[in-house]
N, C-alpha and C positions, 0 to 999 in steps of 0.2 A: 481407497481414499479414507482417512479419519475425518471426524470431525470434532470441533469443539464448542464450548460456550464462549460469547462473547460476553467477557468479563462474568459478572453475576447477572446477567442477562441470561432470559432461557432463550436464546435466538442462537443455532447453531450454523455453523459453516464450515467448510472444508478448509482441511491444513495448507491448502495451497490456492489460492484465488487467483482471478485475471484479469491484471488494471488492462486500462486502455489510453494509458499516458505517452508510450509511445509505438501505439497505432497507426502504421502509414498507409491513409486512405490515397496518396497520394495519384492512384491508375487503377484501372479494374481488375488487371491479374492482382497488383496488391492489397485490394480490396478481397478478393474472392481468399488469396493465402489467407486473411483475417478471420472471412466467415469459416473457413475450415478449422484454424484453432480455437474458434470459440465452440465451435462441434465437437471437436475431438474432447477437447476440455470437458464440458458438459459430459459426453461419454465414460471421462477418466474418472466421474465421480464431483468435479467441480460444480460448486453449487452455488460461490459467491463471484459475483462480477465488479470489479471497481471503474467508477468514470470519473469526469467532471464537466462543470457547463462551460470549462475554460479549455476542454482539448479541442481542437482544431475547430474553434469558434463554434460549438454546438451539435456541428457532425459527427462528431464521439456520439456521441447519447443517442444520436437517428440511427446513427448504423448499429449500436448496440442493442434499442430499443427493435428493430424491424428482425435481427438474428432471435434474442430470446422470447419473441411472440410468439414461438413456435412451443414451447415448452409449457409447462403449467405453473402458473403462476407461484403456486404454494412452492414450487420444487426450488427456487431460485431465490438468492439473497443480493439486492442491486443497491447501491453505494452512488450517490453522486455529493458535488461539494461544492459551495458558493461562497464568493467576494471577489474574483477577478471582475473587470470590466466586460460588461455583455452590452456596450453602447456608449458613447461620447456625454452621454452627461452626467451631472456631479452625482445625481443618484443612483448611477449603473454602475456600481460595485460598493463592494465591501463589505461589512455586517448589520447595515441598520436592518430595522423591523422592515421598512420600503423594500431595499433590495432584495432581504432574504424570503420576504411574500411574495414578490413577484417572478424571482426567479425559481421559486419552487413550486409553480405552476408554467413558467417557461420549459423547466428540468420536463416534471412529467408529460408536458405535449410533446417534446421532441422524443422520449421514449415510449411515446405512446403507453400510459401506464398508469394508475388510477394513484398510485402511494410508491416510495420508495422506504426498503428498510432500512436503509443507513442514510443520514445527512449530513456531511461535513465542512467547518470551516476549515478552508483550504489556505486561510493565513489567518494572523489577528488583527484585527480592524481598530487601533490607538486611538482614531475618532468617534469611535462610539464603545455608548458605555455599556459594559460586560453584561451589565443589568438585562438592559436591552434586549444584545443581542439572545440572552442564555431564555429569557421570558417569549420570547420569539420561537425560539426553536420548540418549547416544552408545547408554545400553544399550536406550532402545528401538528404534534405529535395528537394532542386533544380535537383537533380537525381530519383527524385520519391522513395528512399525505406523506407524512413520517411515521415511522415506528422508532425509532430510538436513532438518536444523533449523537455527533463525537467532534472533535478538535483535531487539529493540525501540532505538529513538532513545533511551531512559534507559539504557544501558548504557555510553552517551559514548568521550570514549579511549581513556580510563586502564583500565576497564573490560574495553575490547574486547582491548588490550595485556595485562591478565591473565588474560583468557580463553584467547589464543593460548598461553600460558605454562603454563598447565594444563593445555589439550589436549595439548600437547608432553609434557610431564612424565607422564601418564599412558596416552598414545598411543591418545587418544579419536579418535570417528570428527568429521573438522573441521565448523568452525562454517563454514555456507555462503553465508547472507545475513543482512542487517540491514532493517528496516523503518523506516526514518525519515520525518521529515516535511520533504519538500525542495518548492521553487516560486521562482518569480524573485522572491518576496518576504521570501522568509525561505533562505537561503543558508547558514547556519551549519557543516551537515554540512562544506561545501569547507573550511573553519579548519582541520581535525582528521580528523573522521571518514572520509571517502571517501576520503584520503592512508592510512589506516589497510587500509581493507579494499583499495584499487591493490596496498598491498604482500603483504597477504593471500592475493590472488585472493579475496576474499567481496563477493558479489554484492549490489548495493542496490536494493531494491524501496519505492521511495518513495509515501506515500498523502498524499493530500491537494494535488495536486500543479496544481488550479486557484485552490486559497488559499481552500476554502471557499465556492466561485463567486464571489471578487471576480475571477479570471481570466480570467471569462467575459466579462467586458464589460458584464453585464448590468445593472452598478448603475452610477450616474449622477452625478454632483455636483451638486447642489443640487435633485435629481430624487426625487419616494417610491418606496421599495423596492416592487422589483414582486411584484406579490400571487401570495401560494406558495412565497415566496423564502424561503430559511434565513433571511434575515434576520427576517421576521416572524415566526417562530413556531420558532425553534433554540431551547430552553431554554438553556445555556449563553453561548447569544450570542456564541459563537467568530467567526464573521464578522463580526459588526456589530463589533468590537476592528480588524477591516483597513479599516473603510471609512472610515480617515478622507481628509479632504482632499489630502494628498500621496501616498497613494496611489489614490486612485479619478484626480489626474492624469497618475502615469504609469505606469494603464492606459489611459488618452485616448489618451497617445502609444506605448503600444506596439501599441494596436489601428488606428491609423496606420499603423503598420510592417506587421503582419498584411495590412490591405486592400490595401497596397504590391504585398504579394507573392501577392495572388492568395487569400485564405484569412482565416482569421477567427481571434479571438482567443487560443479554446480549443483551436484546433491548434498556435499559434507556443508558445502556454504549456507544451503538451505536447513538443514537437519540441525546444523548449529541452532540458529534463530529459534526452532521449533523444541529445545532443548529449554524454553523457559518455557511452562507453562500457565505464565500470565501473558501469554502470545496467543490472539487467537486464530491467524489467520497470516500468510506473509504472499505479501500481494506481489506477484509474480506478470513477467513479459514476455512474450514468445514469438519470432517471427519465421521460425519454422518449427514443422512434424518436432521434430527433432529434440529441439530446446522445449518445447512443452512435455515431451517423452520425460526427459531428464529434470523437471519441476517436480512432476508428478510421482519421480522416483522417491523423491526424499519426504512423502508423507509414508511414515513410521518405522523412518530409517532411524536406529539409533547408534549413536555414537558410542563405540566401545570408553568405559573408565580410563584405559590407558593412553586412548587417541586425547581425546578430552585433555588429559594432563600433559600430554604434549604440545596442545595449541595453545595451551594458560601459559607452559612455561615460553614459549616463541614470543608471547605476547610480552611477558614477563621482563626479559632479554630489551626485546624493544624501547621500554619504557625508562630500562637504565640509563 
């Protein structure tokens, strides 16, 4: 496993991390698969953990918290994120000073755990002001239960640009990373966002970064969804929206390129991402052995010059 700095941040972590977004606690054998990939993980070198106090109303963060108690605290980098709703009233979500006090002392009981090193807003809160929020986060970082906090993909440019403006002006403690949603199918962050944080020094910890497992390879064109697949049973249906016919063809051909070079889909998908390095970390899912095997493949896999120039021009093609 490699590791790197977040942003201009001396805070390192592993090229590959492990949200816990979608974690099915839902039975105790499925529970117990869970604690076995966060073992193995930790084993493979993994040293950052991603949650938040919105995955399955709080029980993310207990079962993550009671797995990495086991470990030493220094060895281990843990990320939680606040503004969902933690309760039915007006000031149980979002980003005010209220919410985000109280639930980052809700965060650390359920993890049992004195400080997290990452804290993120998990959306942007249009009701309160940026001020606010950014003067909040900096003072709990001067209370010890943060060490450096970050933003969510709704925060966008213009955002991010007067975030930097506020911190300056107040001479908060800096914003360190953002969370977006980056993959070879959706690219948006390079327009704007990632030129933002280059100049920054803020680190990007991208989720989502197999497209929802169409980057696995695993789905098919003209093929049924294989059984257990997000596709069959995601309420949302976020992935069934990528499987259409242009792209399920060029994952055909980038899992050509893959087998090319020695390796399978969900490493070239990964190793892309890890191909910028204002990338510090790409937060990764695993619900078997298996699929964390093949995560953990693509830290310091590199992409041949010539594969490279064949994914730009695939892309290229597309865009005509």
């Amino acid at each position: 496993m490699k590791y790197r700095s977040v942003g201009k941040a001396g805070l390192k972590v592993s090229e590959i991390a492990v949200g816990s977004w979608m974690t099915d606690l839902g039975s105790n054998q499925k529970m117990e698969t869970a604690a076995e990939i966060i073992r193995l993980a930790y084993e493979g070198g993994v040293n950052f953990f991603d949650c938040a106090d919105a995955y399955s109303g709080g029980e993310a963060e207990r079962f993550l918290g009671r797995l990495l108690k086991d470990y030493r605290r220094s060895s281990i980098v843990v990320s939680s994120k606040v503004f969902f709703p933690t309760g039915g009233g007006a000031n149980e979500w979002g980003l005010s000073r209220k919410h985000i006090v109280e639930n980052i002392d809700r965060s650390l009981k359920n993890m049992g755990m004195e400080y997290l090193d990452l804290y993120y807003c998990h959306r942007f809160d249009p009701s309160t002001p940026m001020e606010e929020t950014l003067r909040t986060l900096s003072y709990l970082v001067d209370q010890g239960k943060i060490l450096y906090y970050g933003v969510s993909e709704e925060w966008g440019g213009a955002r991010l640009e007067e975030a930097q403006r506020i911190i300056r002006e107040y001479r908060l403690h800096p914003l360190t990373s953002v969370q977006p949603q980056y993959h070879m199918m959706d690219r948006y962050i390079e327009h704007e966002i990632m030129g933002i944080c280059e100049k920054y020094g803020v680190g990007i910890t991208p989720f989502s970064p197999l497209a929802q497992g169409l980057l696995t390879g695993k789905y098919k064109k003209g093929q049924p969804y294989p059984q257990g697949s997000r596709a069959t049973h995601q309420a949302d249906r976020q992935v069934n929206n990528l499987l259409t016919d242009e792209n399920l063809d060029r994952v055909e051909k980038l899992a050509q390129i893959a087998e090319e070079l020695g390796t399978n889909m969900s490493v070239l998908a990964l190793a892309w991402i890890l191909r910028k390095e204002i990338v510090s970390s790409v937060i990764t899912g695993a619900s078997r052995k298996e699929q964390l095997e093949n995560n953990l493949a693509a830290s310091g896999f590199e992409i041949p010059a010539d594969a490279m120039k064949r994914i730009e021009e695939m892309r290229s093609r597309r865009m005509r």
